[in-house]
Backbone as JSON Lines, residues from 0, in Angstrom:
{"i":0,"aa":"X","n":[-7.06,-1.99,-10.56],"ca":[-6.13,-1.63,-9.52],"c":[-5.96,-0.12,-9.42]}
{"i":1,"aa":"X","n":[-5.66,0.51,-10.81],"ca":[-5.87,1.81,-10.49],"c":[-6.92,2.78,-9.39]}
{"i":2,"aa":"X","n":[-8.4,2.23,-9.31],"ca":[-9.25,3.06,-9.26],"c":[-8.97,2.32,-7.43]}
{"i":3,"aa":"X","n":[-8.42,1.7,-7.14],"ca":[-8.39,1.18,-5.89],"c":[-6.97,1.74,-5.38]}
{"i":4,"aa":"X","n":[-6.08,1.93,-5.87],"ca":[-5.27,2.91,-5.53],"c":[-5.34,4.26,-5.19]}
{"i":5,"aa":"X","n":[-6.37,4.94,-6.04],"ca":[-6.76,6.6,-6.26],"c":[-7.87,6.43,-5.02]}
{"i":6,"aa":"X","n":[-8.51,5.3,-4.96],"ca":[-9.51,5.27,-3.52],"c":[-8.49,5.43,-2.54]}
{"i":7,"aa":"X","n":[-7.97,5.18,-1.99],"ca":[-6.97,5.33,-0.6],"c":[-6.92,6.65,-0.07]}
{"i":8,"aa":"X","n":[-7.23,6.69,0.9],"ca":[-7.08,7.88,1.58],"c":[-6.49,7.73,2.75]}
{"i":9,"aa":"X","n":[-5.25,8.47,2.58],"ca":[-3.43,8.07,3.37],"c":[-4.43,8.35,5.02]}
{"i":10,"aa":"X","n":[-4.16,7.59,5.91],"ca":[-4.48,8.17,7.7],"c":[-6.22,7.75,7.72]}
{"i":11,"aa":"X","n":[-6.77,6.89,6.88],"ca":[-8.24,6.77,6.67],"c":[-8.89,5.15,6.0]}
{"i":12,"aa":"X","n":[-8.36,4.88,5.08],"ca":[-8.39,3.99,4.56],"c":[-7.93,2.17,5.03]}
{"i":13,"aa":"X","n":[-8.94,1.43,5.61],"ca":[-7.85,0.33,6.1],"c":[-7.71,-1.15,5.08]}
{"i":14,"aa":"X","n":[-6.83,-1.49,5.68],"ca":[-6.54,-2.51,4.72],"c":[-7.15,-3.59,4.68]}
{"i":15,"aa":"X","n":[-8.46,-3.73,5.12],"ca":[-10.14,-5.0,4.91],"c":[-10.67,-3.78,3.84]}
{"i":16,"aa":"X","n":[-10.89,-2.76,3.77],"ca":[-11.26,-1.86,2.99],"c":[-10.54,-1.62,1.45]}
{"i":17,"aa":"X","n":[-9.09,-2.2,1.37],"ca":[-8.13,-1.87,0.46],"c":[-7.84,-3.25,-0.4]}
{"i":18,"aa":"X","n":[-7.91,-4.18,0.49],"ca":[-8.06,-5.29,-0.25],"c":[-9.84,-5.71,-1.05]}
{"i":19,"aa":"X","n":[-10.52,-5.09,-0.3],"ca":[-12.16,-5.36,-0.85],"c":[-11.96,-4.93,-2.48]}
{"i":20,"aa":"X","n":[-11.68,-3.5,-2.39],"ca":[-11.35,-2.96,-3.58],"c":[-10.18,-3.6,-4.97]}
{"i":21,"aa":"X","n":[-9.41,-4.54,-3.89],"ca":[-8.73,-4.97,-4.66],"c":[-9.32,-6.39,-5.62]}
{"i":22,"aa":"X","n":[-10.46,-6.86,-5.36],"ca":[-10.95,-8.03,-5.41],"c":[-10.42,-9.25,-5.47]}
{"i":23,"aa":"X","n":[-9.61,-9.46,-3.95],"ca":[-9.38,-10.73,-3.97],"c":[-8.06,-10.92,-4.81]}
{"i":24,"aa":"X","n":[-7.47,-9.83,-5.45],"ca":[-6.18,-10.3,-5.89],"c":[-4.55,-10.22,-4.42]}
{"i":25,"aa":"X","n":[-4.15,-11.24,-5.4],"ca":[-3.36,-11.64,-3.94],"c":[-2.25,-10.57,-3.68]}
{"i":26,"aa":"X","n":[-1.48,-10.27,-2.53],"ca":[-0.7,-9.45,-2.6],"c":[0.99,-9.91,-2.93]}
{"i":27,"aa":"X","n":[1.73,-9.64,-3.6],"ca":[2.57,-9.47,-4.32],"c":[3.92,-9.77,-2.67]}
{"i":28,"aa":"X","n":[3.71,-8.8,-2.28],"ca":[4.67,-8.88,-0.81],"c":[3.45,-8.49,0.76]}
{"i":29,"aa":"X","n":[3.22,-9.45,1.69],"ca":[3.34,-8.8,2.7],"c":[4.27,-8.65,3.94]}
{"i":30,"aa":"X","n":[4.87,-8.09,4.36],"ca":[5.6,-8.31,5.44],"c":[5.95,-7.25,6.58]}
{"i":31,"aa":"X","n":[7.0,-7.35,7.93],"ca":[6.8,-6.81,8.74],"c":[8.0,-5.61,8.13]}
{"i":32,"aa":"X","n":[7.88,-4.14,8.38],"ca":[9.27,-3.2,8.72],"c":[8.67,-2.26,9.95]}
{"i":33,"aa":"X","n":[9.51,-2.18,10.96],"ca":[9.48,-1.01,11.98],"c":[8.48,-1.91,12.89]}
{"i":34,"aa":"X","n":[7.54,-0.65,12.95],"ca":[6.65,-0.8,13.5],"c":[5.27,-1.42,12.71]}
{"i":35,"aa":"X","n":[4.93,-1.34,11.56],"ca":[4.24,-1.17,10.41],"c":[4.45,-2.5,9.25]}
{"i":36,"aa":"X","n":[3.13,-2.23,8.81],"ca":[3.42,-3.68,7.69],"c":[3.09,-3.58,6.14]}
{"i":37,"aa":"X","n":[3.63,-3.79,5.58],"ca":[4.22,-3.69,4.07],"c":[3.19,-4.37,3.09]}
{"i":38,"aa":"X","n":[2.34,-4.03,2.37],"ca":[1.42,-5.21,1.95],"c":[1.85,-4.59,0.0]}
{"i":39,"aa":"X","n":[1.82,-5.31,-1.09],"ca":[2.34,-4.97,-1.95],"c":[1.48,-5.64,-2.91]}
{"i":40,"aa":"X","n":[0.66,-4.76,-3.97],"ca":[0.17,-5.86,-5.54],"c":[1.34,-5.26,-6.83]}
{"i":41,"aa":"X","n":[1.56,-6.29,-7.56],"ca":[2.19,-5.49,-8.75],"c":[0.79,-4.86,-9.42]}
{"i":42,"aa":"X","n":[1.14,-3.84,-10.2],"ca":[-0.22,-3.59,-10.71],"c":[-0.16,-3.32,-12.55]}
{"i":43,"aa":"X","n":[1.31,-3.93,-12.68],"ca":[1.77,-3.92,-14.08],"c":[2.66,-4.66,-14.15]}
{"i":44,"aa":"X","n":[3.1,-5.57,-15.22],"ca":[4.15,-6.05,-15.58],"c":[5.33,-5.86,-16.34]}
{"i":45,"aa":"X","n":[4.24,-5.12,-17.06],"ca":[5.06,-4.19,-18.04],"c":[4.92,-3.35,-19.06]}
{"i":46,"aa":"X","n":[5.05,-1.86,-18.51],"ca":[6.44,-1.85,-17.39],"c":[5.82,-2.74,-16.42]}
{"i":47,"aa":"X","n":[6.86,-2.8,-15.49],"ca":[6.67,-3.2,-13.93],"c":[6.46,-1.8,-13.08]}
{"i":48,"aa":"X","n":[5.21,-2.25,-12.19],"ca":[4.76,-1.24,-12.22],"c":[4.17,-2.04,-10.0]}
{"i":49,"aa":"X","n":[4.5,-1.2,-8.82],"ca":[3.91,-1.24,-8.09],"c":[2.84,-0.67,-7.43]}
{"i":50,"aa":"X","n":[1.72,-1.37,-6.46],"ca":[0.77,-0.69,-5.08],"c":[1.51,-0.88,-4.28]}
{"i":51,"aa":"X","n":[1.7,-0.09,-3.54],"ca":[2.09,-0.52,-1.95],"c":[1.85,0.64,-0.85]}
{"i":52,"aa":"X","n":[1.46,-0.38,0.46],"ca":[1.09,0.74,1.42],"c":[1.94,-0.15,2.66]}
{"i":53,"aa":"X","n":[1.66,0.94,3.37],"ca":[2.59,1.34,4.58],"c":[1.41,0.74,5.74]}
{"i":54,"aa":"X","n":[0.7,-0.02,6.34],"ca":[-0.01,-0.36,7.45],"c":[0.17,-0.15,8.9]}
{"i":55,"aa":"X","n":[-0.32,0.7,9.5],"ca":[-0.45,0.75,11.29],"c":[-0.39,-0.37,11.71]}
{"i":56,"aa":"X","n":[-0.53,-0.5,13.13],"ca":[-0.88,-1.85,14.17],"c":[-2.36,-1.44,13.73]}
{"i":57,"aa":"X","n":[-3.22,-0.79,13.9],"ca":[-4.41,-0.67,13.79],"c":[-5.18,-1.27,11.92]}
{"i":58,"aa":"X","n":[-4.22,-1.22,11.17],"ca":[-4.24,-1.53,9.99],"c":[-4.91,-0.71,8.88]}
{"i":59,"aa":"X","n":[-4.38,0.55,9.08],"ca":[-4.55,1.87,8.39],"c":[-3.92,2.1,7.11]}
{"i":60,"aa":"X","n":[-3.94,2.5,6.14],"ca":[-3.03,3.04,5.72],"c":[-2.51,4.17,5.86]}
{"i":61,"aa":"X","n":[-1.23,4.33,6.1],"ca":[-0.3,5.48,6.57],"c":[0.33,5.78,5.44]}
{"i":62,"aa":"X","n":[1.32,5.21,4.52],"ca":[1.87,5.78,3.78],"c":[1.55,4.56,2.54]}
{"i":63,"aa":"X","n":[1.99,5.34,1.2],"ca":[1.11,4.53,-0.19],"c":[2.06,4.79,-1.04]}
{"i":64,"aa":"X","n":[2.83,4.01,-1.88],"ca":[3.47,4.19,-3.42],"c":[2.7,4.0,-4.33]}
{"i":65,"aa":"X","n":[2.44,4.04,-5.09],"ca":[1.95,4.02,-6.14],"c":[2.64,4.09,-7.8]}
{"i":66,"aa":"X","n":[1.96,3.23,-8.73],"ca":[2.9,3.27,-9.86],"c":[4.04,3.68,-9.91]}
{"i":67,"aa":"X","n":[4.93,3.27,-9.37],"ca":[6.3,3.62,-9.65],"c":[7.05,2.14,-10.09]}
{"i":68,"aa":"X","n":[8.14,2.97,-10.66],"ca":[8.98,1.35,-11.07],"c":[9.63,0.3,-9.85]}
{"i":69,"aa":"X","n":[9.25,-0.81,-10.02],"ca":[9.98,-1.81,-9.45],"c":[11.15,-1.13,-8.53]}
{"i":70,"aa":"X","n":[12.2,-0.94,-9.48],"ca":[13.4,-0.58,-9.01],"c":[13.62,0.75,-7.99]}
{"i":71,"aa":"X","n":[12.58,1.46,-7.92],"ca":[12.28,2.47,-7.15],"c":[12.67,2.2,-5.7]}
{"i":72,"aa":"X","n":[12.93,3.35,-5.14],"ca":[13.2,3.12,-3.82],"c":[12.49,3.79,-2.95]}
{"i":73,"aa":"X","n":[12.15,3.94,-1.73],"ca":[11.01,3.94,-1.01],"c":[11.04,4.13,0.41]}
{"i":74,"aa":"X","n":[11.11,5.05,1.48],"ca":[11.48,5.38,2.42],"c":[9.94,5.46,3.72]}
{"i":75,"aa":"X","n":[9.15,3.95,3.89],"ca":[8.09,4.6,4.42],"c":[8.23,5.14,5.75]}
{"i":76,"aa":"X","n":[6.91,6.06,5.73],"ca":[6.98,6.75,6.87],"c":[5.19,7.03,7.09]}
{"i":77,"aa":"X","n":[4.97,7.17,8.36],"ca":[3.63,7.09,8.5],"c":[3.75,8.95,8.3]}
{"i":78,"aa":"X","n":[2.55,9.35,6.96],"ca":[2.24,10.8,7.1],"c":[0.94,10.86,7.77]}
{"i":79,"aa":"X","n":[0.67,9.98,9.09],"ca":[-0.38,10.79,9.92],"c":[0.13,11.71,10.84]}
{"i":80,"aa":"X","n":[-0.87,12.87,11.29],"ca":[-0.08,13.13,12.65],"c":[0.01,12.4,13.7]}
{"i":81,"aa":"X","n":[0.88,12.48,14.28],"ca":[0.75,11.72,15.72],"c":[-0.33,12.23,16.46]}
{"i":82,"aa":"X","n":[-1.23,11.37,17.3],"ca":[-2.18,11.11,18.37],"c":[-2.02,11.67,18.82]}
């Protein structure tokens, strides 16, 4: 999971591309916020430890957490520029 995390490249990377890397492990959370969609693997238990990215309509990744704790909090926001 690590080396599929450090692959991501925020405004480049899509998520048929992010899950390939992931091999088939399932995602933890997906769901809708905003405009954008939430797709989530744990990538530790323990600690507890999250992936998570931020998805376009186009199914990009826009914004990415990475290893941080569970309890963390998380404000996404797409860091592409706008079109």
């Amino acid at each position: 999971m690590r080396a599929a995390a450090k692959a991501v490249v925020v405004c480049k990377t899509t998520e048929a591309e992010l899950r390939a890397a992931m091999h088939g492990a399932t995602p933890f959370r997906d769901g809708r916020i905003h405009l954008g969609r939430i797709v989530s693997w744990v990538a530790s238990k323990s600690p507890e430890r999250f992936l998570a990215v931020l998805l376009d309509e186009r199914g990009v990744v826009v914004d990415l957490l990475w290893d941080t704790p569970g309890g963390a909090t998380w404000d996404p926001r797409s860091q592409c520029p706008a079109p």
